[in-house]
N, C-alpha and C positions, 0 to 999 in steps of 0.2 A: 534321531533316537526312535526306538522301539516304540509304540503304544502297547500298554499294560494293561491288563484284563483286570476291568472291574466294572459297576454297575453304570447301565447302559450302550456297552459294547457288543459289539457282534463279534462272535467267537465260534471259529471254525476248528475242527478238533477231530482228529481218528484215537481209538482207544482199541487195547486187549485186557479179557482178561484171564488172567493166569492162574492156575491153582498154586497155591505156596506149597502145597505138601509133593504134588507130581509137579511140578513143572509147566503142565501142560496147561495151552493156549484153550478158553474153556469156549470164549466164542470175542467178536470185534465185529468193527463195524465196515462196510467195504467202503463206503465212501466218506468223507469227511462229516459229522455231524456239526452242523449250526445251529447255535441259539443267542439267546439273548442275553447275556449275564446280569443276573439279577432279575430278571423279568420271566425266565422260561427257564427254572431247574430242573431240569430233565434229571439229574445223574443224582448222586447221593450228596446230601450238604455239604460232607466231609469231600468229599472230590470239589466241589465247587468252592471250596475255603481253600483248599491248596493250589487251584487257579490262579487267584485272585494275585496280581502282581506279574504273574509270567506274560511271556513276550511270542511272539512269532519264532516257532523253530525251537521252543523249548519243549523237553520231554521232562515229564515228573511219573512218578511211581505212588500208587495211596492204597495203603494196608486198607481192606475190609474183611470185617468179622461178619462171616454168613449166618452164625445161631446171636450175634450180637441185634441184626436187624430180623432176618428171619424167623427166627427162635432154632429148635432142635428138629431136626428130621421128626416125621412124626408117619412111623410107621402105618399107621390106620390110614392110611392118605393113598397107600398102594394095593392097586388091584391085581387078581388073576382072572382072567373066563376065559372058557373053550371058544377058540377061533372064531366057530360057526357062528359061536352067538354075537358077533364084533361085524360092523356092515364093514366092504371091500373098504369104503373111503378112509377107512382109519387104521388099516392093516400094516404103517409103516412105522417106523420106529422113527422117534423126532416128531412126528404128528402132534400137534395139538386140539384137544377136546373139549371144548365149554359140555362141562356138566350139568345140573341141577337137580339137589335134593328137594324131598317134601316138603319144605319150607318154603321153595323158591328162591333159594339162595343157589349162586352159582358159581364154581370153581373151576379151573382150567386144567385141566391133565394132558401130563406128554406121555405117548405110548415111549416107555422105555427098555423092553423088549418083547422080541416075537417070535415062536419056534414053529415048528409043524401042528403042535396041536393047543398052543393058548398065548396068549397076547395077555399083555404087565400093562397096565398106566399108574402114572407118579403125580398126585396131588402138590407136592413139594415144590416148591422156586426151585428153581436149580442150584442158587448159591447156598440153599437153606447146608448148614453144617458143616460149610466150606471156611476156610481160610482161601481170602485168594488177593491180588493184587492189581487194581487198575495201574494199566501205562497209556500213558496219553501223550501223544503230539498236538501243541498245540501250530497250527497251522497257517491262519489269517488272526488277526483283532484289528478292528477298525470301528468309527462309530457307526451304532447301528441305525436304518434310517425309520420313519415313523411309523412306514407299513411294517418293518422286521419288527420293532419296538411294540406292535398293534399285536400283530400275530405272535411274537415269542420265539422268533424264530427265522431259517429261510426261507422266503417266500418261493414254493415251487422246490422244495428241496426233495432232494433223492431217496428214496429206501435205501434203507440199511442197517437200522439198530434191532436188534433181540428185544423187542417187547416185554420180554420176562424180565429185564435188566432194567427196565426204567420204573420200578419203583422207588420210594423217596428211601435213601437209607441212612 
């Protein structure tokens, strides 16, 4: 029999996610992400609840509401300026940009487009106002050992998740 994914297992996993309204695949992860269940929630609770029980080789599907976690698009969040004034290193689209207002707070913007003569950045998560839907394979569960269990995770594990997606949701 199967082992089931619950607290204290290592659980390896690849994800998409989808918009519900286009269809469209909005980003995933290339290679399988590992963690700890229960120990290292990476994903949104509500993804990690609908885990909980499945097996190696199973795919599940979890509804997330983008203004539920995120809140509303929040227009004020998005910039224009003239190219010139934009250094080369940030001139591409996808780029991301740690900000900081007067306060010393700091926010992350993605350049969201860029013509001949001005460059757009989006203050907004990406999912903010989305409907979209995680798909997930889960891939390996097995018990996890005390350094994965220490760390939250795999030890030496690969790149590959969207940072902007690992908020708690």
């Amino acid at each position: 029999m199967s082992e089931s994914i619950h607290d204290g297992k290592f659980v390896e996993l690849t994800y998409e996610v989808i918009d519900r309204k286009s269809g469209h695949v909005l980003t995933g992860v290339e290679f399988p992400l590992g963690y700890v269940h229960g120990h290292n929630e990476i994903l949104a609770p509500s993804v990690h609840e609908a885990l909980e029980g499945k097996c190696a080789g199973d795919m599940i599907e979890v509804p997330i509401d983008g203004n539920r976690i995120f809140g509303p698009r929040d227009e004020s969040l998005v910039f224009t300026d003239h190219l010139e004034n934009v250094p080369e290193e940030y001139r591409h689209v996808g780029t991301s940009i740690l900000m900081e207002n007067d306060k010393g707070q700091t926010r992350s913007f993605i350049v969201t487009r860029m013509d001949s003569e001005t460059l757009t950045v989006d203050g907004n998560n990406p999912l903010c106002g989305r409907e979209v839907v995680f798909r997930l394979e889960v891939m390996t569960v097995r018990d996890a050992t005390d350094e994965e269990t220490k760390d939250g995770g795999a030890v030496g594990a690969a790149p590959g998740i969207d940072p902007s997606l690992m908020k708690p949701l």
